[in-house]
C-alpha positions in Angstrom: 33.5 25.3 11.9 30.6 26.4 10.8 31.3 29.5 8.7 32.7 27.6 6.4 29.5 25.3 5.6 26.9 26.6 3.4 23.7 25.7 5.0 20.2 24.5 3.5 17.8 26.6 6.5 18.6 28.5 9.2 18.0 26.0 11.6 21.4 24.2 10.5 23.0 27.3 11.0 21.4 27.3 14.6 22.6 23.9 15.1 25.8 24.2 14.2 26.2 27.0 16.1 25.1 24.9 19.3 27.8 22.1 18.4 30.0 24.8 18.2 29.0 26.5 21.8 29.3 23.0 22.9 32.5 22.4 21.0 31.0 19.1 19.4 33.0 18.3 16.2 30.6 17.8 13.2 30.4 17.9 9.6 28.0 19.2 7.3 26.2 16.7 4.6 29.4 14.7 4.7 27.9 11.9 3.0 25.0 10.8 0.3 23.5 7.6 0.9 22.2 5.6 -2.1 18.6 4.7 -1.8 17.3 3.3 -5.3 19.4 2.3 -7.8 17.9 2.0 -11.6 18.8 -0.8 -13.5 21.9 -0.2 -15.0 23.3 0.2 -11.2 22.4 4.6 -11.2 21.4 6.2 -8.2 17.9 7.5 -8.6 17.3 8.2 -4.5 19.8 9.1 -2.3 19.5 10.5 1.1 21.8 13.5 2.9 21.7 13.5 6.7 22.6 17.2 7.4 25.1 16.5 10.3 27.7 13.8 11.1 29.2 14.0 14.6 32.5 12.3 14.9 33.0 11.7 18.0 29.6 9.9 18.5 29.7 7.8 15.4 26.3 9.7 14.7 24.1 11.2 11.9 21.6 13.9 12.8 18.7 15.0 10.1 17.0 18.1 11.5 13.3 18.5 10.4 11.8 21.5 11.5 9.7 21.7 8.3 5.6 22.0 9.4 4.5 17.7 10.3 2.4 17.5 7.0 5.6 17.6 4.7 7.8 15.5 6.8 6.2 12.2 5.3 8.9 11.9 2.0 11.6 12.7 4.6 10.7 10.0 6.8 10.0 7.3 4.1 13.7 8.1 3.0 14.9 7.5 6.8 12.7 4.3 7.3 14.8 3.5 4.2 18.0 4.2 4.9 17.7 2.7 8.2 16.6 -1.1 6.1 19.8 -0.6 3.6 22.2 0.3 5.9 21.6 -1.1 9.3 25.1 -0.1 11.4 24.2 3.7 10.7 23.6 5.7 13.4 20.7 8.2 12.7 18.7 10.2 14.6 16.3 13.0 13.3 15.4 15.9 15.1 12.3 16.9 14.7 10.8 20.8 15.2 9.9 20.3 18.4 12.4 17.9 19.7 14.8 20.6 18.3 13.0 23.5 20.0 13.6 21.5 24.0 17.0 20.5 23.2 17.7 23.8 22.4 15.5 25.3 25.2 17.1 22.7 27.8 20.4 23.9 27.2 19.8 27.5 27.3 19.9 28.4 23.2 16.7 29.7 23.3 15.5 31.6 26.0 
């Protein structure tokens, strides 16, 4: 449930509020993924989807930061998808956000 979680930006809140409407089980930022490693085996890049949905085997990364400053977020995806293959991740982007929310009748 989501009062437990404390979320990064509103949006998650949103979200998580919609899974919840919808009474999709999800977790918040249940896992880091390593990235890059440094030599002596350290993480030095790790990535954080924001949402993990059980019962679809899924990750979801909401972006609804402005399209300019999405390009570190999606290098890390491009990444994460090479390294680890059999991970389901989708990213939500602002305005795929805003019509799934629209189509389902969280924002009016």
């Amino acid at each position: 449930m989501y009062s437990c979680a404390r979320f990064a930006h509103s949006s998650e809140q949103e979200f998580a509020h919609f899974l919840d409407f919808y009474d999709v089980q999800w977790k918040y930022e249940p896992i880091c993924f390593p990235l890059i490693r440094d030599a002596s085996g350290r993480v030095k890049e790790s990535f954080t989807p924001d949402f993990y949905l059980p019962e679809f085997d899924l990750y979801v990364e909401l972006t609804t930061m402005k399209q300019k400053l999405v390009t570190r977020k999606n290098r890390k995806v491009r990444l994460m998808k090479k390294l680890y293959p059999d991970v389901r991740l989708k990213i939500l982007y602002n305005r795929d956000y805003r019509k799934l929310l629209f189509k389902f009748g969280a924002l009016g």
